[in-house]
Backbone bond lengths (Angstrom), bond angles and torsions (degrees), N, CA, C in turn:
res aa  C-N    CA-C-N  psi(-1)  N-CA   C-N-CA  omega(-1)  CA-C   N-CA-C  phi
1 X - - - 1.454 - - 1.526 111.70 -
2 X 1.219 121.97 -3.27 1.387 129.92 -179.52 1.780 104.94 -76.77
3 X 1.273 121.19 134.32 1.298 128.51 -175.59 1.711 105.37 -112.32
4 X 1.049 115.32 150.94 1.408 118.92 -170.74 1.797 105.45 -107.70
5 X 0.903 153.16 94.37 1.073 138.39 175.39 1.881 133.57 -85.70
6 X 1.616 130.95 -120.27 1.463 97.12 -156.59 1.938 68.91 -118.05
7 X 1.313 123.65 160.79 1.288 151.04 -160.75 1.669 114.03 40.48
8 X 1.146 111.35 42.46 1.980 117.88 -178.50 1.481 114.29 79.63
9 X 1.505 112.03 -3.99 1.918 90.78 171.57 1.343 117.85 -70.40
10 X 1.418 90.97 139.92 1.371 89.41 169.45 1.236 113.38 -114.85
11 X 1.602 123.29 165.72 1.458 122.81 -167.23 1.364 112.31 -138.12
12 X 1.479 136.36 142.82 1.381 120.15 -172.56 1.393 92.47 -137.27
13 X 1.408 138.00 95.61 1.370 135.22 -172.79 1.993 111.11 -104.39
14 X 1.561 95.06 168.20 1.427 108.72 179.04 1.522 99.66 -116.55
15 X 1.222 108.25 133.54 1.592 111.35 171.08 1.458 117.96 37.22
16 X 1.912 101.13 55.23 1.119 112.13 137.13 1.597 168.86 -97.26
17 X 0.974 113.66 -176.42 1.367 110.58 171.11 1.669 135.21 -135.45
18 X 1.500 115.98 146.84 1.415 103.64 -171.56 1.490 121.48 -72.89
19 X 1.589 112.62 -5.18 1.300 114.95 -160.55 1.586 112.49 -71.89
20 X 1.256 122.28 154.73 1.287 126.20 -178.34 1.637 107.47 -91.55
21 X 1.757 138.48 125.23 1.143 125.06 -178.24 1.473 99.36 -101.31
22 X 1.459 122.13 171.91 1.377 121.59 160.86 1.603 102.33 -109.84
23 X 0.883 121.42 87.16 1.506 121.29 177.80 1.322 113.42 -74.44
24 X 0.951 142.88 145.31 1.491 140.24 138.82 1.305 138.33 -56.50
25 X 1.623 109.64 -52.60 1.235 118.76 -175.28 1.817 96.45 -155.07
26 X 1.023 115.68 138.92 1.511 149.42 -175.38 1.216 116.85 -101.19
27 X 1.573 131.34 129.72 1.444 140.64 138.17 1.414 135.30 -70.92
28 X 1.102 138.52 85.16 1.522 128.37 -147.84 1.526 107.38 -129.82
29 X 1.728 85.60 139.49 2.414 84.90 179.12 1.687 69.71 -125.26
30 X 1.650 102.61 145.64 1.145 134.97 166.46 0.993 140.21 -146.79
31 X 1.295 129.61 141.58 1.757 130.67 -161.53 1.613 103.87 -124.08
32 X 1.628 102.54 120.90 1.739 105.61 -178.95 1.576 99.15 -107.69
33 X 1.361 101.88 133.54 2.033 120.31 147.37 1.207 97.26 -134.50
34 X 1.292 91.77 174.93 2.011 117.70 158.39 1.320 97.43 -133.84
35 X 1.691 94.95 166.93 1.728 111.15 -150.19 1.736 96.02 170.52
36 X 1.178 108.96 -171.91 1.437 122.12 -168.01 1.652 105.01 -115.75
37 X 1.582 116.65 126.67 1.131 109.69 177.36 1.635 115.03 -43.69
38 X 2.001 102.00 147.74 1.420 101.57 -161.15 1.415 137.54 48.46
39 X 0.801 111.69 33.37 1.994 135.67 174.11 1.077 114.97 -128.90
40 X 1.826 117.35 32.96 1.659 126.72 170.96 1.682 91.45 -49.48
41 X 1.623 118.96 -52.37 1.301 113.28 -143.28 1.838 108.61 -60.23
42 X 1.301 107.13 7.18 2.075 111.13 -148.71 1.768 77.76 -110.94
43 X 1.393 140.74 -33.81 1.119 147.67 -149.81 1.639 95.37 -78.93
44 X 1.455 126.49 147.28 1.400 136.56 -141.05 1.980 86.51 -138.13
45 X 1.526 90.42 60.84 1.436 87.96 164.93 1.779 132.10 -36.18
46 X 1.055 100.42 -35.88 1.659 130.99 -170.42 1.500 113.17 -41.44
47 X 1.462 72.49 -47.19 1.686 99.20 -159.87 2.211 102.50 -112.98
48 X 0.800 128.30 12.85 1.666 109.96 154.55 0.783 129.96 -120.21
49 X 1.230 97.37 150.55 1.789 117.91 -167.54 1.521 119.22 -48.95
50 X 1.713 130.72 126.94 1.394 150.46 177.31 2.002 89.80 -67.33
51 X 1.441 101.74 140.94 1.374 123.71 173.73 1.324 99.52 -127.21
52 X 1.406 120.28 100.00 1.504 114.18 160.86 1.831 141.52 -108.50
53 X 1.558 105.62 88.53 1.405 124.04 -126.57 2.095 86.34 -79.05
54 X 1.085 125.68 118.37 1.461 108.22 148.95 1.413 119.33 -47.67
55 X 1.430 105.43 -173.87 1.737 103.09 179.38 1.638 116.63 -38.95
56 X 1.155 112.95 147.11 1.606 107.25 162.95 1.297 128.02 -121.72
57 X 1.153 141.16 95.07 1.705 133.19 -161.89 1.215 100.06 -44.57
58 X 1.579 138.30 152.25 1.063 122.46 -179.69 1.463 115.46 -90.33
59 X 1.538 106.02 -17.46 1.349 101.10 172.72 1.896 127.47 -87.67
60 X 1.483 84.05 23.79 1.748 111.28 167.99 1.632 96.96 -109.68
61 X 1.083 139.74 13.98 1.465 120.05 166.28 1.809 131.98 -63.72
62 X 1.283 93.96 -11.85 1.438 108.04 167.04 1.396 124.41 -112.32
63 X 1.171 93.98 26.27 1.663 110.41 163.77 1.352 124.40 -101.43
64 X 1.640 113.75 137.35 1.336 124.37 -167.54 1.800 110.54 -63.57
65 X 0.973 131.49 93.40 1.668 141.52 -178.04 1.730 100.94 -102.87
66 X 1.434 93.64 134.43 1.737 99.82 173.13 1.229 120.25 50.98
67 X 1.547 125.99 32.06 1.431 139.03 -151.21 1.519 127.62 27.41
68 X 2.068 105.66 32.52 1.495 112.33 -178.43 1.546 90.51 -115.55
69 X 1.007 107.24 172.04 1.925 134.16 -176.60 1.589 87.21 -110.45
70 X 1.529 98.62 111.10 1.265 108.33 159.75 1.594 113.76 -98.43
71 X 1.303 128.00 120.61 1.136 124.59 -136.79 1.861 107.47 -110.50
72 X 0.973 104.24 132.74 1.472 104.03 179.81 1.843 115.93 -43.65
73 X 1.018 116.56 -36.10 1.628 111.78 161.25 1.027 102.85 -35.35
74 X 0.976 123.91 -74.77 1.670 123.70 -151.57 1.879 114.05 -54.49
75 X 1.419 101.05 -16.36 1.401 85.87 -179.58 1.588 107.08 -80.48
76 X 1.661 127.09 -10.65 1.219 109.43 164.54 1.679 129.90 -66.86
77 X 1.816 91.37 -29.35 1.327 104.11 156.15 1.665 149.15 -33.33
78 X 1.449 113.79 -65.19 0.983 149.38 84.31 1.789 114.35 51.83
79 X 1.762 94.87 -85.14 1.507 99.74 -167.88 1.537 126.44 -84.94
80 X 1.803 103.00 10.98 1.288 128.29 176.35 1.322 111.42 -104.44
81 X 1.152 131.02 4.28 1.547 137.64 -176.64 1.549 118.52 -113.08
82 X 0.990 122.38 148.24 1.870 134.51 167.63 1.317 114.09 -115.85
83 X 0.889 113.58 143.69 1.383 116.06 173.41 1.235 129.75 -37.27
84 X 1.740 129.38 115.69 1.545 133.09 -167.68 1.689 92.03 93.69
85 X 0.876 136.05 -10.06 1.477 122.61 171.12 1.891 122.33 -81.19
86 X 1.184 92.00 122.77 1.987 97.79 -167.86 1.135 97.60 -101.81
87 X 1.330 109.46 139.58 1.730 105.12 -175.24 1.918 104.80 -137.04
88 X 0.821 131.89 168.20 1.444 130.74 -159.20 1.812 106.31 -146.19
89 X 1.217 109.68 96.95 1.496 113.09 -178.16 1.384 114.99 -114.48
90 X 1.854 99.29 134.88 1.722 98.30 177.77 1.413 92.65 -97.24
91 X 1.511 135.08 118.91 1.389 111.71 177.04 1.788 88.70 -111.09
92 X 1.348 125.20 157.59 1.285 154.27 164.95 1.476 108.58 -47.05
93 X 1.254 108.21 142.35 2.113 111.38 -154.14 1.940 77.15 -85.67
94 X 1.352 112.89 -12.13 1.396 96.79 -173.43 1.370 143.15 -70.28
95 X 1.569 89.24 -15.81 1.367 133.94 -153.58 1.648 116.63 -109.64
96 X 1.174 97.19 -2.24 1.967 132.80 -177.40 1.166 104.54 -92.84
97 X 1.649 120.94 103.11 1.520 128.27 -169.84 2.093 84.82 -71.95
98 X 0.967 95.70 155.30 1.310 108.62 143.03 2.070 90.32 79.65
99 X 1.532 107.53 177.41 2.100 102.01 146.31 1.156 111.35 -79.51
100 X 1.453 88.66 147.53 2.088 111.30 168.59 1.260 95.73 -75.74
101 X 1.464 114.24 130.03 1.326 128.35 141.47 1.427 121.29 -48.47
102 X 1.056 117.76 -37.15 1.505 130.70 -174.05 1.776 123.17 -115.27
103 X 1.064 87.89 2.04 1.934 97.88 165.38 1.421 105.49 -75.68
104 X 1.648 84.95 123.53 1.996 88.69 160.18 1.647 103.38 -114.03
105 X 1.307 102.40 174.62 1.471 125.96 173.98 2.153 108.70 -25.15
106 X 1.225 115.99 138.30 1.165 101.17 140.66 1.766 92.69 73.87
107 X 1.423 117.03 -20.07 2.011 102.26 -171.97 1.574 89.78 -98.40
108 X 1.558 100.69 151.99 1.306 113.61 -159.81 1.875 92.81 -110.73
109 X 1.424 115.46 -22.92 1.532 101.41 179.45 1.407 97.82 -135.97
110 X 1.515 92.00 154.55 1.870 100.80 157.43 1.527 125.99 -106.08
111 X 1.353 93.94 122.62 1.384 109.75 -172.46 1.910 107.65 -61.33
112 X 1.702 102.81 155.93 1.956 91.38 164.75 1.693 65.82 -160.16
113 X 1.768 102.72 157.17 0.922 148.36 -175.76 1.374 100.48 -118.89
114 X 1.168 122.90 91.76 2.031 107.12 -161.95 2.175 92.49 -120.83
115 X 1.485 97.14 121.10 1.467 108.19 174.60 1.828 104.99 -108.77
116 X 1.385 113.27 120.82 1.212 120.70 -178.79 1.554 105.15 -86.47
117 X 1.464 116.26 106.74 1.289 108.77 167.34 1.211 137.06 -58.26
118 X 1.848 110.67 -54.63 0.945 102.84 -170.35 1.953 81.09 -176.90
119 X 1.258 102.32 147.02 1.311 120.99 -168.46 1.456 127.16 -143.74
120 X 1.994 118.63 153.67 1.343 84.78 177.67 1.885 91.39 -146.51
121 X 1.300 108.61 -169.08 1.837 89.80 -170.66 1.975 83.89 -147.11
122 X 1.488 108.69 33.58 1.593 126.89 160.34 1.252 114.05 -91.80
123 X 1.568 122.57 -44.25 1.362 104.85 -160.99 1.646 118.83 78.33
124 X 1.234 112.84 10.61 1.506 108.93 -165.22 2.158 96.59 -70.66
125 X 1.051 98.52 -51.82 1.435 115.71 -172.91 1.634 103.98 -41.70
126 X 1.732 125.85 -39.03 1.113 118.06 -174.17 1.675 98.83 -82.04
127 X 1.535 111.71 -46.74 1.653 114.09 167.69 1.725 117.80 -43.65
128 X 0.986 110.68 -33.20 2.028 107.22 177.42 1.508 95.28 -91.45
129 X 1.154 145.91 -8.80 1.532 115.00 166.11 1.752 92.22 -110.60
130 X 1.192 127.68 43.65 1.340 119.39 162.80 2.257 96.88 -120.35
131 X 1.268 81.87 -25.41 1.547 96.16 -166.42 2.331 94.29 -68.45
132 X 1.710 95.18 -54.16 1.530 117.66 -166.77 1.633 101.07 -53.16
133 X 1.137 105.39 -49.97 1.792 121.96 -173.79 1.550 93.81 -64.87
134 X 1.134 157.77 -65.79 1.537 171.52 168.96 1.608 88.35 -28.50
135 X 1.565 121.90 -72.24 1.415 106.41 -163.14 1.681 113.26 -74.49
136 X 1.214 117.14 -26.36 1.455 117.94 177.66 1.522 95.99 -60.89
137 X 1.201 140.69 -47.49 1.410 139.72 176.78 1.646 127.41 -48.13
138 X 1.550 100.58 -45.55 1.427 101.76 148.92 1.519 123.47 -95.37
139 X 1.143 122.79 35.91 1.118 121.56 151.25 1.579 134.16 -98.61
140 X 1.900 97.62 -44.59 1.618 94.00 123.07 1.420 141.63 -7.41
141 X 1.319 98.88 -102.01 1.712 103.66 162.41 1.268 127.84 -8.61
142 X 1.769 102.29 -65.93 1.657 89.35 -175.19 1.107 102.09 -99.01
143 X 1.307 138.10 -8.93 1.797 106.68 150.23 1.435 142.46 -30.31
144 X 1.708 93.68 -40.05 1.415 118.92 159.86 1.833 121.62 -73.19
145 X 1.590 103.82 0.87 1.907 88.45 -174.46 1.414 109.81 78.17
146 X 1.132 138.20 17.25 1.332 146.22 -169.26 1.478 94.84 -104.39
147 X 1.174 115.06 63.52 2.124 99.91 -179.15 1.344 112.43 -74.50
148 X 1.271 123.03 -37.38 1.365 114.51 177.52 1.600 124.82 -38.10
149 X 1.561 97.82 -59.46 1.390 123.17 -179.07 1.187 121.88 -53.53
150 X 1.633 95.15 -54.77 1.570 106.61 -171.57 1.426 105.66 -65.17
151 X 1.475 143.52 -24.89 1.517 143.47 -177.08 1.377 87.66 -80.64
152 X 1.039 142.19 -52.26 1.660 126.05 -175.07 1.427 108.33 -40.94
153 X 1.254 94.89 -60.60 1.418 99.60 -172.56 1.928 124.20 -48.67
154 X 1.146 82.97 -41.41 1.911 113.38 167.60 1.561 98.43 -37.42
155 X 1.773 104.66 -83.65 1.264 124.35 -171.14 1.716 105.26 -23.55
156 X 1.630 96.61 -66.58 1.729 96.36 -157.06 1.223 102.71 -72.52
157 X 1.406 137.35 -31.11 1.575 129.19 162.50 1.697 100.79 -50.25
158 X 0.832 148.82 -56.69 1.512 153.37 165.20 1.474 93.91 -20.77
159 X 1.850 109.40 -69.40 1.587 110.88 -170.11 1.687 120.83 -42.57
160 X 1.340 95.21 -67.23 1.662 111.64 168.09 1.471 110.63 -40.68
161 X 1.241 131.18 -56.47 1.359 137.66 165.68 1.745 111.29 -27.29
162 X 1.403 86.92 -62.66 1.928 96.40 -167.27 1.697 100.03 -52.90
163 X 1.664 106.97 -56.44 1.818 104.91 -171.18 1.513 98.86 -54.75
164 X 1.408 132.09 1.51 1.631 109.66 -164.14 1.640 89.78 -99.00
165 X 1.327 117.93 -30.80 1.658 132.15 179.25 1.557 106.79 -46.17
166 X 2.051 98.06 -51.30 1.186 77.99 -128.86 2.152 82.86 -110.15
167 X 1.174 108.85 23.68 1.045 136.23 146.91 1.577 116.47 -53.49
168 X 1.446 109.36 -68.06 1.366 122.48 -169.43 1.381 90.11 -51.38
169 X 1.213 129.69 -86.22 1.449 171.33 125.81 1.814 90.91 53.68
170 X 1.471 115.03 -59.44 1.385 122.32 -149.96 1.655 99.92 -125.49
171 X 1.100 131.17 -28.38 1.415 127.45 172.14 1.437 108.83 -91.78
172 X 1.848 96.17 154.52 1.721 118.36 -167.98 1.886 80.43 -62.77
173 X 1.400 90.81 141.76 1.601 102.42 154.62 1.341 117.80 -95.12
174 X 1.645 143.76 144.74 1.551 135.43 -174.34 1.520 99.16 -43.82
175 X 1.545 94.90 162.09 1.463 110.89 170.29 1.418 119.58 -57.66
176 X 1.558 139.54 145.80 1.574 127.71 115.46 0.875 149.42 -32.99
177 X 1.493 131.38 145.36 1.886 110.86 164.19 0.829 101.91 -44.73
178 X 1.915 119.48 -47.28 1.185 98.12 -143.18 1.567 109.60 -79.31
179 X 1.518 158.63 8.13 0.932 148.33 -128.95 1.417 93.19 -179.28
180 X 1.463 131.95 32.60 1.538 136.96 -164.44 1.517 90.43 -117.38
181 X 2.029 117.92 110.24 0.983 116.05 176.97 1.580 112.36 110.34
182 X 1.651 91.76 -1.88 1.851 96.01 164.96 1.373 120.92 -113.21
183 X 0.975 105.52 -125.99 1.801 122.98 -173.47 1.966 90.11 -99.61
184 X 1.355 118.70 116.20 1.272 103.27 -179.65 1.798 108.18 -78.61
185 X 1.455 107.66 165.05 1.551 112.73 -163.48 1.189 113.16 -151.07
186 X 1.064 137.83 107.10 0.992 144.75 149.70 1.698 117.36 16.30
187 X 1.543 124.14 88.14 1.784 121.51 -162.46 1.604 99.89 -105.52
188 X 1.407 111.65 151.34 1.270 115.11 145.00 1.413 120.25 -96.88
189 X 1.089 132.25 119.08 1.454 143.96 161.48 1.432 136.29 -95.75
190 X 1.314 127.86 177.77 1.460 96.29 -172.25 1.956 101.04 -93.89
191 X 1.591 96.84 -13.54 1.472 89.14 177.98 1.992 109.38 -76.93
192 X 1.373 109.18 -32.39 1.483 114.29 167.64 1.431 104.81 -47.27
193 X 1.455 118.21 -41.13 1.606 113.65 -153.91 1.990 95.75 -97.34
194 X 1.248 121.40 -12.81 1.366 130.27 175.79 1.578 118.04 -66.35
195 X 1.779 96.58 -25.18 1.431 107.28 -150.02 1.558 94.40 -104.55
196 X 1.103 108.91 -54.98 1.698 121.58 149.70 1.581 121.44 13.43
197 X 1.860 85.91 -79.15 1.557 120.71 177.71 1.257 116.51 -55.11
198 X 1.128 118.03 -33.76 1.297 118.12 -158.03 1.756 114.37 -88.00
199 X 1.662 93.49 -39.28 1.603 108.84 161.33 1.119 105.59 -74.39
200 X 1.013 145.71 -0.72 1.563 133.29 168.88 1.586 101.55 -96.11
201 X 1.063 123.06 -30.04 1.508 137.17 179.08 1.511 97.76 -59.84
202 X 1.280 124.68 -53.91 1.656 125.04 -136.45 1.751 80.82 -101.79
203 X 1.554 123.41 -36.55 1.485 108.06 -178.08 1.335 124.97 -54.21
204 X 1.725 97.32 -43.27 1.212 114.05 167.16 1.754 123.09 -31.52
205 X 1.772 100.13 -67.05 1.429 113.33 -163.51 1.718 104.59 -62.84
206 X 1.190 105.14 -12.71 1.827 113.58 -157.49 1.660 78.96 -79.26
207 X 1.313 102.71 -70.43 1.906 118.42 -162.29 2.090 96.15 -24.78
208 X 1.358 87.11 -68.48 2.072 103.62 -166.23 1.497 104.00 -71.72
209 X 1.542 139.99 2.78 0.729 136.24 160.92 1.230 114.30 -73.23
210 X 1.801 97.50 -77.61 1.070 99.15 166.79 2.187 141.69 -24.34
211 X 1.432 99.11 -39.76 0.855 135.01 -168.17 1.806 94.89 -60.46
212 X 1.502 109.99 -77.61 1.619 129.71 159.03 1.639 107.80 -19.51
213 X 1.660 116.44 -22.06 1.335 93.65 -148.33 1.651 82.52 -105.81
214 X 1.549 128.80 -49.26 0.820 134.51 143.74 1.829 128.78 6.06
215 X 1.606 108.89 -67.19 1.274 131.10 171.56 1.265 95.87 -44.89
216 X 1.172 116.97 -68.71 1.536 125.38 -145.72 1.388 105.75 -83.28
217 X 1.536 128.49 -16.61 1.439 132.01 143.82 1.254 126.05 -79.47
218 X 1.795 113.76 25.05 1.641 109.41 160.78 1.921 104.20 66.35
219 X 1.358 120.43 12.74 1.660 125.14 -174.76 1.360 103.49 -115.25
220 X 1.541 110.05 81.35 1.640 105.00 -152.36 1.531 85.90 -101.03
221 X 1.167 143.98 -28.77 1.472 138.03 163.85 1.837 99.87 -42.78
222 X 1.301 112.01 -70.89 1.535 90.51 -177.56 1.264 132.32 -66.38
223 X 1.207 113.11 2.94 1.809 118.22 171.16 1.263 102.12 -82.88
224 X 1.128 123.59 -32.01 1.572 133.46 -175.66 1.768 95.06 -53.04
225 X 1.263 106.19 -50.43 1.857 111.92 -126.86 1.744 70.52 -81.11
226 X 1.497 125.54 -34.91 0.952 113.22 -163.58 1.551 124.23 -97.13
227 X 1.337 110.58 -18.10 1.304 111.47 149.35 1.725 126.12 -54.39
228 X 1.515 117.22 -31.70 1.412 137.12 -178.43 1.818 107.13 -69.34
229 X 1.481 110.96 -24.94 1.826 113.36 165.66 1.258 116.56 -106.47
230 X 1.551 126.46 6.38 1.117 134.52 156.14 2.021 117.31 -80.89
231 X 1.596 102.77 -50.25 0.981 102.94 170.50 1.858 129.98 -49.57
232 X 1.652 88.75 -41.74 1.593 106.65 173.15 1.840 117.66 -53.61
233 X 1.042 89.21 -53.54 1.950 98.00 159.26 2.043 104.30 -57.57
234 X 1.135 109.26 -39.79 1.304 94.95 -169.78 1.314 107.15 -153.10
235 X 1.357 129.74 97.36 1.597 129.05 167.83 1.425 126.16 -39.96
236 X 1.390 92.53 -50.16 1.550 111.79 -179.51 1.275 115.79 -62.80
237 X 1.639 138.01 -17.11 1.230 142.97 -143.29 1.718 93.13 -83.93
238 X 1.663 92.96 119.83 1.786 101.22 162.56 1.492 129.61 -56.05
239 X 1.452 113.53 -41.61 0.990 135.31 -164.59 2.171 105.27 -81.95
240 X 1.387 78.88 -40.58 1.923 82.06 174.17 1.815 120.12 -65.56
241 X 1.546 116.69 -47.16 1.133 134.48 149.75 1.505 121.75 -37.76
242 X 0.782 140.47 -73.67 1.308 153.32 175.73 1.537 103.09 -47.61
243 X 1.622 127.91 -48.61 1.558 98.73 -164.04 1.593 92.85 -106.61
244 X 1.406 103.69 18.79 2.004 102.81 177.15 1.504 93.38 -90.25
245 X 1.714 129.24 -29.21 1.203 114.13 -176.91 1.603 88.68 -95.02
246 X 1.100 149.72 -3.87 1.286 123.47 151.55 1.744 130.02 -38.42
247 X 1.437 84.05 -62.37 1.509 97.08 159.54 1.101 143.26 -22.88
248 X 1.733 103.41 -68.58 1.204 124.07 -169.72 1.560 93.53 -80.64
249 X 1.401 138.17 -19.12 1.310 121.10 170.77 1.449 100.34 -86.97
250 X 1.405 159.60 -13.55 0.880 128.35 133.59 1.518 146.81 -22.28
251 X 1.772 105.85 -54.69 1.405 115.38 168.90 1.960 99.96 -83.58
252 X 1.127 118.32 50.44 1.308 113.36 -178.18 1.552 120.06 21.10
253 X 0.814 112.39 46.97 1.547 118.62 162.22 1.683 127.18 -99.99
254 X 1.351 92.01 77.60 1.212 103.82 -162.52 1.470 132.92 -63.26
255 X 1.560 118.16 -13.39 1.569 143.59 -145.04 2.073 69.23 -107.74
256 X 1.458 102.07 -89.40 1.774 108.35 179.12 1.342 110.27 -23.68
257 X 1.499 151.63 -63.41 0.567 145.85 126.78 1.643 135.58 37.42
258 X 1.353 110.53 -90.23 1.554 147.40 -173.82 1.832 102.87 -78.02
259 X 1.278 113.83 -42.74 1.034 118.15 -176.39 1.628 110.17 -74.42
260 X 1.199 117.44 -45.38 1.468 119.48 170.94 1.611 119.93 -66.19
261 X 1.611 104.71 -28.43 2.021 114.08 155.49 1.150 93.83 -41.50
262 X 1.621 121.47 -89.15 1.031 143.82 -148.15 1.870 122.64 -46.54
263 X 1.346 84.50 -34.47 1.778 86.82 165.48 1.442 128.99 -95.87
264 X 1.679 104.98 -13.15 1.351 119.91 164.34 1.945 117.83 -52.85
265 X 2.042 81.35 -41.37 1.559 97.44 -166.99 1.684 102.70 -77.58
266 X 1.578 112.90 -28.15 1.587 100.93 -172.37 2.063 96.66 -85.83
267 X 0.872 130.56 0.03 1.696 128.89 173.15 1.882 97.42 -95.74
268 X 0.854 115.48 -42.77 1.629 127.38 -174.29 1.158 129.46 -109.88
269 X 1.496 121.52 42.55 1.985 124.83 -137.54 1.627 96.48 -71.74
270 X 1.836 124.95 -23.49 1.466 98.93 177.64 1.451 114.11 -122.60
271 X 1.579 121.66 40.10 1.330 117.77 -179.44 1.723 84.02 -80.79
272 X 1.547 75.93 161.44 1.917 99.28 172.96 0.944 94.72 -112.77
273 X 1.325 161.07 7.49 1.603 132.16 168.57 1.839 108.35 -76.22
274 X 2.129 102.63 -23.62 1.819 86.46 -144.91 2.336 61.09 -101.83
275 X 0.967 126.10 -18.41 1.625 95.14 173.13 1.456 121.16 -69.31
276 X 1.067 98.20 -19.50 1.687 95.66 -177.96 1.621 98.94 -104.73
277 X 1.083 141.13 1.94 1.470 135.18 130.29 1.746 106.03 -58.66
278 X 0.999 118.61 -45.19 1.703 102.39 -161.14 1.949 112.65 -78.69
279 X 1.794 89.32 -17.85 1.639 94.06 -178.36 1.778 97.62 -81.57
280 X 1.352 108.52 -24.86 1.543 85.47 -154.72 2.148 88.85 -95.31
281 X 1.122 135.53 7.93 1.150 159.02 157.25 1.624 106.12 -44.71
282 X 1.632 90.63 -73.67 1.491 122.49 -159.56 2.148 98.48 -64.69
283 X 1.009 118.13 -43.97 1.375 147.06 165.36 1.813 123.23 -41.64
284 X 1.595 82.49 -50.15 1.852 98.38 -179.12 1.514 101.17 -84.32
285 X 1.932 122.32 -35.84 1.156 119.42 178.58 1.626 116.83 -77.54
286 X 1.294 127.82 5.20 1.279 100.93 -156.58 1.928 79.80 -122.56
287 X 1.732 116.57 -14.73 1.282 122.93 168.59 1.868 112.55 -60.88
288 X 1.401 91.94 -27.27 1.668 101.39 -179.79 1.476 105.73 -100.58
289 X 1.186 132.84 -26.11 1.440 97.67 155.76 1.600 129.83 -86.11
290 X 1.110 104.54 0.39 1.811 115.84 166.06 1.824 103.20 -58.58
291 X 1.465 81.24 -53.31 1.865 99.80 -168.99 1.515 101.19 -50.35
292 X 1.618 118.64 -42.84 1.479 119.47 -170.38 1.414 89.91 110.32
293 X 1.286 141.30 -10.30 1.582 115.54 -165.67 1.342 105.34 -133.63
294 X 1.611 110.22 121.79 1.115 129.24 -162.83 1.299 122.81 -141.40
295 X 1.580 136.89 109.79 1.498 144.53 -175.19 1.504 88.57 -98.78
296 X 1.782 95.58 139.16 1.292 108.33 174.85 1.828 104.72 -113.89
């Protein structure tokens, strides 16, 4: 059952396949020795060390991780596997960028035990820490009072955000067992459904950020517009409610306003941020109808 492939590796896999994937980025647990081609049986499973790699870009496979050389072989490795597939490679000490950590005297290959967790051929994972890095930057910003800036910054984390949506949305997701060797299809998984969340998470934070930054530049129409695609992600959201009737008490709209308190207060009946929004609301409206001037 051992397969020979192109410069002497050899490979001895479980529940594989011949197909070639284009992955992007990889989840991988791996186990290193050296030993003599075909002398898995001499190898002291017992005893080596678990590698448990988060995502890996693939064009980071020759990058130093966990102080091992993950070695460009392996991404041919790699592009024959689905997720839950364990595969067992003797590759040639020749063929080992860099020193083996785990070469002894006299062994002619290094062994890896390579388990594919879980994989994807989106790229979303490199897109959310391009998106995450963007909003921490304007977050910065308006720490500093920088609102202009800091909503820029918002926006294009927003941008990056959307391709990670709409990524999911329109690209093959990796195979299943169950469906490994058919027509590929579109899966939900729990890492599909992890990744999901998270862009729905970060759209979210962009929308009410943004929103904050808005406020604090006196542009209470666009805090509105943007509290109004935050809410759409989330009705329920405290934080969306609350600075949409900010807003709207900006443009003195006092009724809009009260009504968006008011449902904040029946989802949230004892936070103090949206009661002491609705008192100091109730306060600014009743100063404006003293005044005579009143938007409904």
């Amino acid at each position: 059952m051992w397969a020979e492939q192109d410069q002497g590796v050899a490979t001895f896999a479980t529940n594989h396949t011949k197909t070639t994937y284009k992955w992007v980025a990889a989840h991988v647990q791996y186990h290193l020795w050296s030993g003599h081609k075909h002398k898995e049986e001499d190898a002291p499973f017992d005893k080596m060390a678990i590698h448990n790699q988060p995502f890996i870009e693939f064009d980071q496979l020759n990058c130093t991780l966990n102080q091992e050389q993950i070695q460009p072989v392996v991404r041919n490795i790699l592009s024959t596997m689905v997720p839950g597939d364990t595969v067992v490679a003797a590759i040639p000490s020749s063929l080992w960028v860099g020193k083996s950590p785990c070469l002894q005297p006299n062994h002619t290959h290094v062994w890896m035990s390579i388990n594919l967790i879980s994989a994807n051929t989106t790229g979303i994972q490199k897109t959310m820490q391009r998106a995450t890095a963007l909003k921490h930057k304007g977050t910065a910003l308006f720490n500093r009072e920088e609102w202009s800036e800091a909503a820029s910054f918002y926006k294009e984390a927003l941008r990056w955000a959307l391709q990670c949506r709409n990524a999911m949305r329109n690209n093959i997701e990796p195979m299943t067992r169950e469906n490994k060797g058919q027509e590929e299809t579109k899966a939900s998984t729990p890492q599909v459904d992890s990744d999901a969340n998270q862009v729905e998470e970060l759209r979210m934070k962009c929308h009410l950020n943004m929103a904050s930054c808005h406020l604090n530049a006196k542009k209470p129409r666009r805090a509105v517009s943007r509290c109004n695609r935050a809410l759409e992600l989330d009705a329920h959201s405290m934080k969306g409610l609350v600075r949409r009737s900010k807003g709207y008490l900006q443009l003195h709209l006092f009724e809009k306003a009260l009504d968006d308190l008011k449902t904040a207060n029946r989802l949230y009946p004892t936070n103090e941020l949206v009661l002491k929004q609705m008192k100091r609301t109730k306060k600014r409206q009743l100063a404006a109808k003293t005044a005579g001037h009143i938007n409904r």
